[in-house]
C-alpha positions in Angstrom: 121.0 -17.2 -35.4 119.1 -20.0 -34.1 118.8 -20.8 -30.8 119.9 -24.3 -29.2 118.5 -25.6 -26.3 120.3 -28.9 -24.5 118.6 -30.8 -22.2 120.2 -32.8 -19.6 117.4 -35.0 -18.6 117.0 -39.0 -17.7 114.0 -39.6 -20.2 111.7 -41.9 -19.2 111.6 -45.6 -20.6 108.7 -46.1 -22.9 108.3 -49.0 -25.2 107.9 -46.0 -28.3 111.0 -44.4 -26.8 114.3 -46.4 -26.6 116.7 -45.3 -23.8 119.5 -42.9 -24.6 121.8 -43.8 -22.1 124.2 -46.3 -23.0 125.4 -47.2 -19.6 122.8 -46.1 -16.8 125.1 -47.5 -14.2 127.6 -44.6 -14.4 129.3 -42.7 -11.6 131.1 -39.7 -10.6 134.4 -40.9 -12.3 133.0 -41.9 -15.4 131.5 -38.7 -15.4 134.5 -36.8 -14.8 136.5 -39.2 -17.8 133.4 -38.0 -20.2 134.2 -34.3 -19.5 137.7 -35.0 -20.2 137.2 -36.1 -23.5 135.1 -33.7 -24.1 137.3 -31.2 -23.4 140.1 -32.5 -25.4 137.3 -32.4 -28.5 136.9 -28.8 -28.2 140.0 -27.9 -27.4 140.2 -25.9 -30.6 137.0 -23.5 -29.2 138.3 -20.8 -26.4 135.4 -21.2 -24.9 133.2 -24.1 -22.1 130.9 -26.6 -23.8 127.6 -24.6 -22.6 125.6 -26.4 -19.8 121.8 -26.1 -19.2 121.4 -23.2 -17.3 124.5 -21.2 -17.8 125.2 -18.3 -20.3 128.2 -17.8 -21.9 130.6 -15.2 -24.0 129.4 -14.6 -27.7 132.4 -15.8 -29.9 133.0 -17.2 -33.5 135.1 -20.1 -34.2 136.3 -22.0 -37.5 135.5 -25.2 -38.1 138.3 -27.4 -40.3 136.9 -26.1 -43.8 137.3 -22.9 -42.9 133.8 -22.1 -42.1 132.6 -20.0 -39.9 129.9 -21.0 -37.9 127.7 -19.1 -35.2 128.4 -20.5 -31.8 125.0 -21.2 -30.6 123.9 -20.6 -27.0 121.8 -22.2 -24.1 118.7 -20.6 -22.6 117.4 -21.1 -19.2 114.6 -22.9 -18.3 111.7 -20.3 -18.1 110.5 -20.3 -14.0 106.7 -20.9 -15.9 108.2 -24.1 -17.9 109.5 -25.5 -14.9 106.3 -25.1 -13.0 104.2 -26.3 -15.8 103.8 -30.0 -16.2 102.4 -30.2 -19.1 105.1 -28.5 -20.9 107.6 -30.5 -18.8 106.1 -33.6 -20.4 106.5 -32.1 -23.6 110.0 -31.7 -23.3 111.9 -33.7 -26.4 115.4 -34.5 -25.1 117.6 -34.1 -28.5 120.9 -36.6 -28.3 123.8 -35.7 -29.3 126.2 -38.2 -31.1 126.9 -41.3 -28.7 128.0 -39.0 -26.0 125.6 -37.6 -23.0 126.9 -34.2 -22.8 127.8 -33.6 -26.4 126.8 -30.1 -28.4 127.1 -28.4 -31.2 128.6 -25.2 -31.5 126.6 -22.5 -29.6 126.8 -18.9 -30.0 124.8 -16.5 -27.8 122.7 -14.0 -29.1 122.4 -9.9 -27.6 119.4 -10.7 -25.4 121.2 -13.9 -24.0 124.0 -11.2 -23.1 121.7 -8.9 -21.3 120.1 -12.0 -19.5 123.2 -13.0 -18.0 123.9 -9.5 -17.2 120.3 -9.4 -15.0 121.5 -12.6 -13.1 121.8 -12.4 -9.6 124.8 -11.5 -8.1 125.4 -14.9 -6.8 125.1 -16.1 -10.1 128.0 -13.9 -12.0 130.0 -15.3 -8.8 129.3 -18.9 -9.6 130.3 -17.9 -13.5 133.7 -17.4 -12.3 133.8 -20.9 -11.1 135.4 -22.8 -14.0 134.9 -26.1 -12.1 133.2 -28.5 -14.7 132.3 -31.3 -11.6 130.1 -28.3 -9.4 128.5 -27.4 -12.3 127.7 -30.7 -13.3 126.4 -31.7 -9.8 124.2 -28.8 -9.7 122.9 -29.6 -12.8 122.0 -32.7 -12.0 120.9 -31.9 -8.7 118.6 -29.1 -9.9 117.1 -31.6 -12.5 116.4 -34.4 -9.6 114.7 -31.7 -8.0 112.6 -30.7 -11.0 111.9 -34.6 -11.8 111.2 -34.6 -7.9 109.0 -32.0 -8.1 107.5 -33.1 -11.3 106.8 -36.3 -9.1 105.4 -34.8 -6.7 102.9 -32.4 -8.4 101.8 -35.5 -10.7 101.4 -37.4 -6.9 99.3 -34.4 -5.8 97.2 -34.1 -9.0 96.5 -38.2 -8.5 95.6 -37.0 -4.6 93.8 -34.7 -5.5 91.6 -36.2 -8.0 91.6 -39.2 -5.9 90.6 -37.0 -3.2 87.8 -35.6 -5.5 86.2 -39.0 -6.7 86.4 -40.0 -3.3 84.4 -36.7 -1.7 82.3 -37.5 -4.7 81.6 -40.7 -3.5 81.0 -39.7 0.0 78.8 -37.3 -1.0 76.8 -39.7 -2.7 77.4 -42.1 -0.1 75.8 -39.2 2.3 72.9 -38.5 0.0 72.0 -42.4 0.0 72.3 -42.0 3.7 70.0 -39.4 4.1 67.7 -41.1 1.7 67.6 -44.1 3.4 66.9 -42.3 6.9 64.3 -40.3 5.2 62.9 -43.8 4.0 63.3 -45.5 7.4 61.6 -42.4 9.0 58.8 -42.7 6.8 58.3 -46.5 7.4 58.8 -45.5 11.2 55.9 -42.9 10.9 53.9 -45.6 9.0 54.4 -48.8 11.5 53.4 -46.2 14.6 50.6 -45.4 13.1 49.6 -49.2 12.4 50.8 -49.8 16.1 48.2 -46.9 17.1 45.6 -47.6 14.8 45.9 -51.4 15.9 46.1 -50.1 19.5 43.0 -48.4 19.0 41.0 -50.8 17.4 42.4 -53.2 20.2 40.8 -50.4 23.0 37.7 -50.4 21.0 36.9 -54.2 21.0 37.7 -54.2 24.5 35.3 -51.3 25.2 32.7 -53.0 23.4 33.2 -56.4 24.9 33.4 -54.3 27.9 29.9 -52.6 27.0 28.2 -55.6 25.9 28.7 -57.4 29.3 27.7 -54.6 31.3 24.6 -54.6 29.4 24.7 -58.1 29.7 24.9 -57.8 33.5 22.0 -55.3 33.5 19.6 -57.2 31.4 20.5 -60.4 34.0 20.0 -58.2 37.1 16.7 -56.7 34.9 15.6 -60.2 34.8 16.2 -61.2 37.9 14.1 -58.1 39.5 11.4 -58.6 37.7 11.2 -62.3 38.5 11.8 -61.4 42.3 8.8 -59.0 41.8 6.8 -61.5 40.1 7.4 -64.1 42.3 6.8 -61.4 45.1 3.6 -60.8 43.6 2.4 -64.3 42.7 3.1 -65.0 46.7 1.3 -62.1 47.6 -1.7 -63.4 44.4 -1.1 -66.6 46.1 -1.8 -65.5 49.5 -5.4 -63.4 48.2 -6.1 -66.5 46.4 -6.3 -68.8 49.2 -7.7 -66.5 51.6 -10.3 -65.8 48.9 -10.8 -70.1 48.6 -11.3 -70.5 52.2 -14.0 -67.9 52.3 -15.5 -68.9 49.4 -15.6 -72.5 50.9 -16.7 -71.0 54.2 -19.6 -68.9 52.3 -19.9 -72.0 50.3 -20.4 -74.4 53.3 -22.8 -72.2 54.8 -24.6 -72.3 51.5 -25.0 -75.6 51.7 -25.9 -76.0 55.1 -28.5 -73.4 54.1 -29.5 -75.0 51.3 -29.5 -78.5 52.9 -31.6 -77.2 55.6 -34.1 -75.8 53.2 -34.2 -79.8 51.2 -34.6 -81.2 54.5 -37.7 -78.6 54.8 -38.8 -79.1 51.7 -39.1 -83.0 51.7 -40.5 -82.9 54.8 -43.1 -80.5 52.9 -43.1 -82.9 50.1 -43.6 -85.9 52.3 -46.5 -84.3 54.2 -48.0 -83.6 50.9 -47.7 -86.9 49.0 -49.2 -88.6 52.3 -52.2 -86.2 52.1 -52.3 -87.1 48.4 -52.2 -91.0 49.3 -54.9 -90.5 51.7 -57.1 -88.7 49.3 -56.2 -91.1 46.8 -56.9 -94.1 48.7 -60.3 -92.3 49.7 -61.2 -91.6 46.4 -60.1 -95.5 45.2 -62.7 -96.9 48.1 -65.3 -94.5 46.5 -64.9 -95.8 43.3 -65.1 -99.5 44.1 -68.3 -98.7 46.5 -70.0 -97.2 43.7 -68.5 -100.3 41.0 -70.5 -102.7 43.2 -73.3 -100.8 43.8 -73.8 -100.9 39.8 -72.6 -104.2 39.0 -75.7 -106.0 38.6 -77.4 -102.9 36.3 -74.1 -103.0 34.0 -71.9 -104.7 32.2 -68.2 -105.1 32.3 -66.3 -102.5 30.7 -63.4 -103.9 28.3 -60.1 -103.2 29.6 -57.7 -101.7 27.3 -54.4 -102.1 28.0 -51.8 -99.6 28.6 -48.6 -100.4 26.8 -45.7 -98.2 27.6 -43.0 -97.4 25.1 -39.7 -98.0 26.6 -37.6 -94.7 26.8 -34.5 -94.7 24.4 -31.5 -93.5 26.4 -29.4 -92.9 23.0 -31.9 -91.0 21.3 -31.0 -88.6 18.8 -31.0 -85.4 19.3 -32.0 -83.1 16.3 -30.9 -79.8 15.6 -33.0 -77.0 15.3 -32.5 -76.9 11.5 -35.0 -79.4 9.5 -33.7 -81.9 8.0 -30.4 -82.0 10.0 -28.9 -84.7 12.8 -26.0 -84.1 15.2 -23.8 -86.6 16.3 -22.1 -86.8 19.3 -21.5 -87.8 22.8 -24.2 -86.5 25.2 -21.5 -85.6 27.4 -19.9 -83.8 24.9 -23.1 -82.1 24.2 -23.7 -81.1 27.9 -20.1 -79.7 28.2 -20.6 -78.0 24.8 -23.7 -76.1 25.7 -22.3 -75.5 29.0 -19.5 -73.6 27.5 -21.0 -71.4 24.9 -23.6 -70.7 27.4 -20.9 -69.1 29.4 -19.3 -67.5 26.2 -22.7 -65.8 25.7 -23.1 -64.4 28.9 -20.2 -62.3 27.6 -22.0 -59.3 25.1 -19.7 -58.9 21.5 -20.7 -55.4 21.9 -19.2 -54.9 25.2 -15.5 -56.4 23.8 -15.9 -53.3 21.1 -16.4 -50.3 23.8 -13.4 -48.0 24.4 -12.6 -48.9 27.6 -11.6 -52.7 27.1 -10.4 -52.1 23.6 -7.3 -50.9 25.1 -7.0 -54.9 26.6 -7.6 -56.6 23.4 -5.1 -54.3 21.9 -2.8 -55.4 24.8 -3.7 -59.3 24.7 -3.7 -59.3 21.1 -0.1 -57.5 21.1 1.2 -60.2 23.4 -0.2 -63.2 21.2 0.6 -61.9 18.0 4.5 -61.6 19.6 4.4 -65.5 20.5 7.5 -67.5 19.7 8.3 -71.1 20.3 12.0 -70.1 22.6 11.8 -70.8 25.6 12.1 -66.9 27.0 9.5 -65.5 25.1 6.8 -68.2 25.9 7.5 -67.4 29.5 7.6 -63.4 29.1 4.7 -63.4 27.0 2.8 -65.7 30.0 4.3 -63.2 32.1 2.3 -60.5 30.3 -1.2 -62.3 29.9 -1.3 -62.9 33.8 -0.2 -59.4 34.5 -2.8 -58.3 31.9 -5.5 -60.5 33.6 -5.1 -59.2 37.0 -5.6 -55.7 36.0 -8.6 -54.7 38.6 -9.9 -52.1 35.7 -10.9 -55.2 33.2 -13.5 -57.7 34.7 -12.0 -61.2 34.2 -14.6 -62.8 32.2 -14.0 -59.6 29.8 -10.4 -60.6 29.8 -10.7 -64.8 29.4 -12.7 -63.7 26.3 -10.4 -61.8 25.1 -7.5 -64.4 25.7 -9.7 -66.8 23.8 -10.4 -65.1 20.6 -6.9 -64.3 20.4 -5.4 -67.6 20.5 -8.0 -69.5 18.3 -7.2 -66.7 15.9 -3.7 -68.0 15.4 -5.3 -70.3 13.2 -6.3 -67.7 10.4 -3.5 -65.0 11.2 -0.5 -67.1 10.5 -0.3 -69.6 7.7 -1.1 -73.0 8.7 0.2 -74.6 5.7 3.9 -73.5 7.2 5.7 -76.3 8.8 6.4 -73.7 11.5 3.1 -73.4 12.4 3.5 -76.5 14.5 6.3 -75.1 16.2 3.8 -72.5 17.3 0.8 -74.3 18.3 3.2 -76.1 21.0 4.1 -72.7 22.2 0.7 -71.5 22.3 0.0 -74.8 24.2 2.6 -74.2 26.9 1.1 -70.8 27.0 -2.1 -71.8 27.8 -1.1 -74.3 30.2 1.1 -71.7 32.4 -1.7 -68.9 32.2 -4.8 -71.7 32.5 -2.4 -73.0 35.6 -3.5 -69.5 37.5 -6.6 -68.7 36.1 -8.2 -72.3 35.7 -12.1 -70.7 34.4 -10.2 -69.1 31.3 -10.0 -72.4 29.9 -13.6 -72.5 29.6 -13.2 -70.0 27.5 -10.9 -71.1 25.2 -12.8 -74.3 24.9 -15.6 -72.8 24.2 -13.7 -70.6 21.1 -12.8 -73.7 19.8 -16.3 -75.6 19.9 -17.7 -72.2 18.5 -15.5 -72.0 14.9 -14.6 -76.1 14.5 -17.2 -78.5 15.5 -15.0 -81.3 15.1 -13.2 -79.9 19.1 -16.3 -81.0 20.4 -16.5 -83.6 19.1 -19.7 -83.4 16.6 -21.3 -83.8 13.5 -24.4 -82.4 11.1 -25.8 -84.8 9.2 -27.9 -83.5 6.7 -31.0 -86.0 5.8 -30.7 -85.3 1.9 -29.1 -82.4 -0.4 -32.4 -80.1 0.3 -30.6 -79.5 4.0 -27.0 -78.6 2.7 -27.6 -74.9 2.6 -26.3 -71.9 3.2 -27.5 -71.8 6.5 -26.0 -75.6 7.2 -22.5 -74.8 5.8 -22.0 -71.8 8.4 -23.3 -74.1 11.2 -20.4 -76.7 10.1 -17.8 -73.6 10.3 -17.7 -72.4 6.9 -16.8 -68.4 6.9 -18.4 -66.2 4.9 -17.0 -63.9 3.0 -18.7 -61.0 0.6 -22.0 -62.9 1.1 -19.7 -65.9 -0.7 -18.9 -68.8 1.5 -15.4 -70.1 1.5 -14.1 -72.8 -0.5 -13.8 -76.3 0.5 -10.3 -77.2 0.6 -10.3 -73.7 2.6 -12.2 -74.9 4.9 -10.6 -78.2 5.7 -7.1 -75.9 5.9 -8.8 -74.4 9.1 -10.5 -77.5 10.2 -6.9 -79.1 10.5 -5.3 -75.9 11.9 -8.0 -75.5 14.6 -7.9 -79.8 15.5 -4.2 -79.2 15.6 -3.9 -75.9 17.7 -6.7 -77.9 20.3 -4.3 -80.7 20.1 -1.8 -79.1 21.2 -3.3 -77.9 24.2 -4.2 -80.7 25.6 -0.9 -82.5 25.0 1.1 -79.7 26.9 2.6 -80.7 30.4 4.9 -78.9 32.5 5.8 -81.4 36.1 4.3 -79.0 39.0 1.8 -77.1 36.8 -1.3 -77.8 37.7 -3.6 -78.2 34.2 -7.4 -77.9 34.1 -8.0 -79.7 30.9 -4.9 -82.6 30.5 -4.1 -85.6 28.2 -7.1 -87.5 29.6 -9.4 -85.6 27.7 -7.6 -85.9 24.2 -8.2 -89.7 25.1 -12.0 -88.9 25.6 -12.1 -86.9 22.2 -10.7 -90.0 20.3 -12.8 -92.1 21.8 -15.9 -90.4 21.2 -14.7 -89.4 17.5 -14.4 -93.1 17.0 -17.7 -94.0 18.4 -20.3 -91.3 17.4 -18.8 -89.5 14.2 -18.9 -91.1 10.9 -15.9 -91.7 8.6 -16.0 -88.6 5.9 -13.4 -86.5 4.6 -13.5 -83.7 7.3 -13.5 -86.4 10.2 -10.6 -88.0 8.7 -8.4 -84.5 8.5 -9.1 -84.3 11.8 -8.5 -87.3 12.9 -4.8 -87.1 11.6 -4.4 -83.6 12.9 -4.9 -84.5 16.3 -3.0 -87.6 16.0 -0.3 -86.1 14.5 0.1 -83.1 17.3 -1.2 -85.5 20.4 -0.1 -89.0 19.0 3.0 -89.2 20.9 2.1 -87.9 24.1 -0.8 -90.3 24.4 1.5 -93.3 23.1 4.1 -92.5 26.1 1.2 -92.4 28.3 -0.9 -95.4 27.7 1.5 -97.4 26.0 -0.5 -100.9 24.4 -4.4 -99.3 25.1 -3.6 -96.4 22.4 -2.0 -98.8 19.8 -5.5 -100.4 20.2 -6.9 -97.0 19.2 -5.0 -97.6 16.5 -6.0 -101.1 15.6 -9.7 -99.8 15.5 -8.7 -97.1 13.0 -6.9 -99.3 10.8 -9.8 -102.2 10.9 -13.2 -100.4 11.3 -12.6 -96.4 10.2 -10.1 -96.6 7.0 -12.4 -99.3 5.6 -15.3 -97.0 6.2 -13.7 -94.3 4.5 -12.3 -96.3 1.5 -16.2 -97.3 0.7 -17.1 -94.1 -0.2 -14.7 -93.8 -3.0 -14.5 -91.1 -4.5 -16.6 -88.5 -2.4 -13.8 -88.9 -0.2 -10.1 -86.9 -0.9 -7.6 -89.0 -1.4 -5.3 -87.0 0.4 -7.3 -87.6 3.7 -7.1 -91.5 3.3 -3.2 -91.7 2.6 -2.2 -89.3 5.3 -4.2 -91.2 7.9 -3.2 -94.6 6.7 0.6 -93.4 6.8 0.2 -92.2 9.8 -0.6 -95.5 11.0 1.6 -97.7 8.9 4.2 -95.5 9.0 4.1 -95.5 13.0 4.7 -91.7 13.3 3.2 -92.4 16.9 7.3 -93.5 17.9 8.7 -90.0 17.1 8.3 -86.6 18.4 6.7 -84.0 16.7 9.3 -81.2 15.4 8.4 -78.3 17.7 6.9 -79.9 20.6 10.4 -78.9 22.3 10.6 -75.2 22.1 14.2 -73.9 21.1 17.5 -74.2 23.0 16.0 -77.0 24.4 15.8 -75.3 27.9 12.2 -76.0 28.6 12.7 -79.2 29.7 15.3 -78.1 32.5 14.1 -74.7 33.5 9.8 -76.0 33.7 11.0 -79.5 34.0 8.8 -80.7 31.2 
């Protein structure tokens, strides 16, 4: 016999599902009026319409056709189908009729017996209770509490998955966290280390500024020493040197008073003696005429032949000891010429070669070989030369020598084509002039360097008489080099001609106010001068001409003003013509850099280098 199972339930309202309550608003009275019909339907059965949750006596009824039909029964809810919710929302309620607590016929089965048999005591009691309304109220009661619970258990599922998702998402919330610290720890690590690495590099610039003006500090105290100690010195050098003059002068008055002394013998000697040579004369004349008149009747009148006397020439020529050959020049730049290299040749080459003093030129030629045109250096490097000179080991004339070849080889050791090589004959000038300054006889010296490899610083000239005198022998005496038995070439040799003119130019041109100078301006206005008058206009006198004009032209200018633009004049009227009339035996290049020298009046401007660098010559020497 099948089974029925009623459900009294409030389904809920779905649009799929249409309700099955036809008044929802009912209440305890309509309730009751329901039962009673319902009652009054079945009053043919002998037994309760069956309620959810309650078991009742087996029976067998007939309907009106005579039919017997098997009562059907009503099953509790299983404790595991109450607890379930998704069997709870599987539930189907099944309406019966129009009416909310209609059923069919039940009839209960054997195990349905036995089931209400195992009730609880409390149960069978409650059987016994025929009150429809109870029964009713706990029904309805027990299936709020099921819906309540059913509520409940589908609000704590929602909790808990809500409760999920959200420790989800705080956990990921955390893990974002932790990333981002690790992140921020990491950019933490990285800006110290910038901050120390900055640090330090901050340190070590200030270490090394820190350095660099203690060394600073040093090398100024350095300096300073050494210039106390050099002044100390030149004081003390100063000192020997005028107690040296004053005995010299005493020795040298004493000299003289010898000396004079032995004139004043001497002519008295010389007096005595051309007297006794009058008397004899005059004795001898009185013989002769005695004797002419004794024989002046026996003879006859000798002819007289008159004595003419040539008239000596005071500008006479003087020739060379080559045949053939004329120099030209000043006799007073003659006298000083031989004057000089007799000097130089008191010193032996051979001597400047020995061990002993080659340890000097090594030292000289160090010092000159490090010359710069700054200011510091031109003043260390005099520093060194006078130190170097008043070593008591090396004789001084030994040491002026030495001095000498090593500036006139400036000329051949750097290249005078280089427009620095101006820049360094004005140092080497300034040189000169502050070691010359203390050791005035080395500038004989130097002179005499010059006269000895450029004729043209004397100034002089060879003049051959015809092309049988130009020879080998000629060309070395003019200050060609020889080199592999070959002489050098021309335009060689006028390279060196200019360099050496210019170098000696710059020499004499160098002034420092309260340095005393041996050998000043005045005498680059006696070398133009005498160029002018004695030398002839030629190629080689014209490149060196504008060599010294172009190193000393602006000194002399500032110094005679109006007297050396009349130097000038005489160039431009009586020497260019000259030199234009030989045409082409004369370069080219000679004419035009002479003539733009002039026109272009280089004279007004300052030679680039004649200040040294940084400009502080001028307020440290007072230039």
């Amino acid at each position: 016999m099948d089974s029925l199972r009623l459900e009294f339930s409030f389904p809920k309202k779905s649009p799929s599902i249409p309700s099955l309550d036809p008044e929802p608003n009912w209440d305890l009275s309509s309730l009751t009026k329901e039962l009673k019909s319902l009652e009054m339907q079945h009053a043919a059965t002998s037994y309760l319409t069956p309620i959810r949750g309650w078991n009742l006596p087996t029976g067998r009824t007939k309907n009106k056709e005579g039919t017997k039909k098997n009562t059907r029964h009503m099953t509790n809810y299983d404790s595991e189908e109450s607890e379930s919710t998704s069997e709870e929302e599987e539930r189907v309620t099944t309406p019966v009729s129009q009416n909310r607590f209609s059923c069919n016929d039940l009839s209960l089965s054997d195990s349905d017996e036995e089931l209400i048999k195992e009730l609880p005591k409390e149960e069978n009691v409650l059987l016994n209770k025929p009150s429809i309304e109870e029964f009713l109220l706990l029904e309805l009661n027990r299936e709020h509490l099921l819906e309540v619970q059913e509520r409940a258990r589908g609000t704590l599922k929602t909790l808990d998955m809500r409760h999920s998702k959200e420790m989800e998402r705080l956990a990921s919330r955390f893990g974002q966290i932790d990333k981002y610290a690790e992140a921020r720890k990491e950019v933490d690590r990285r800006q110290d280390m910038e901050y120390q690495r900055n640090v330090a590099e901050i340190v070590d610039r200030h270490l090394s500024a820190v350095q660099w003006d203690h060394e600073q500090r040093s090398r100024i105290m350095e300096r300073k020493l050494r210039d106390d100690a050099a002044a100390f010195e030149e004081a003390k050098r100063l000192e020997r040197a005028h107690i040296e003059e004053k005995l010299r002068k005493e020795k040298a008055q004493q000299e003289a008073e010898a000396r004079q002394k032995a004139a004043q013998e001497a002519a008295k000697k010389e007096a005595e003696r051309k007297r006794a040579e009058e008397l004899e004369a005059a004795k001898k004349r009185e013989e002769a005429n005695t004797q002419v008149v004794r024989n002046q009747g026996n003879a006859e009148p000798d002819k007289e032949n008159p004595v003419t006397s040539q008239p000596q020439n005071l500008d006479k020529e003087k020739n060379s000891h080559l045949p053939g050959v004329k120099v030209l020049a000043a006799p007073a730049a003659l006298e000083a010429e031989a004057k000089r290299l007799k000097l130089r040749s008191e010193i032996p080459e051979m001597a400047l070669l020995t061990k002993e003093l080659g340890k000097y030129d090594r030292r000289i030629a160090k010092c000159i070989g490090k010359l710069l045109p700054i200011i510091d250096n031109v003043r260390t490097r005099s520093q060194e030369l006078i130190a170097a000179i008043n070593d008591a080991q090396c004789p001084r004339p030994f040491t002026y020598c030495m001095l000498a070849n090593k500036v006139v080889s400036l000329c051949r050791d750097r290249n005078s084509k280089d427009k620095t090589f101006e820049g360094t004959a004005f140092a080497c000038g300034y040189l000169i002039l502050l070691v010359t300054s203390q050791f005035p006889d080395a500038m004989d010296y130097i002179l005499a360097e010059f006269n000895r490899v450029c004729i043209y610083t004397v100034p002089k000239y060879l003049r051959p008489s015809d092309a049988s005198a130009r020879t080998k022998q000629y060309y070395k005496m003019i200050g060609y080099n020889e080199e592999d038995e070959k002489l050098e070439s021309t335009e060689a040799y006028l390279t060196y001609v200019s360099a050496y003119v210019k170098l000696y130019a710059a020499i004499i041109q160098s002034e420092i106010e309260g340095v005393n100078k041996p050998y000043g301006l005045n005498e680059g206005w006696k070398w133009i001068a005498m160029c002018l008058n004695r030398l002839p206009a030629t190629t080689s006198t014209a490149i060196a001409l504008e060599a010294f004009l172009r190193m000393a032209g602006f000194a002399l200018y500032m110094r005679y003003k109006s007297q050396f633009k009349k130097i000038l004049d005489v160039i431009a009227g009586s020497f260019l013509p000259s030199l234009k009339q030989l045409g082409t035996k004369v370069k080219a290049e000679a004419v035009t850099n002479l003539e733009y020298y002039i026109t272009g009046q280089l004279y007004l401007k300052e030679p680039e280098g004649r200040h040294l660098a940084t400009g502080l010559l001028s307020r440290d020497l007072a230039i």
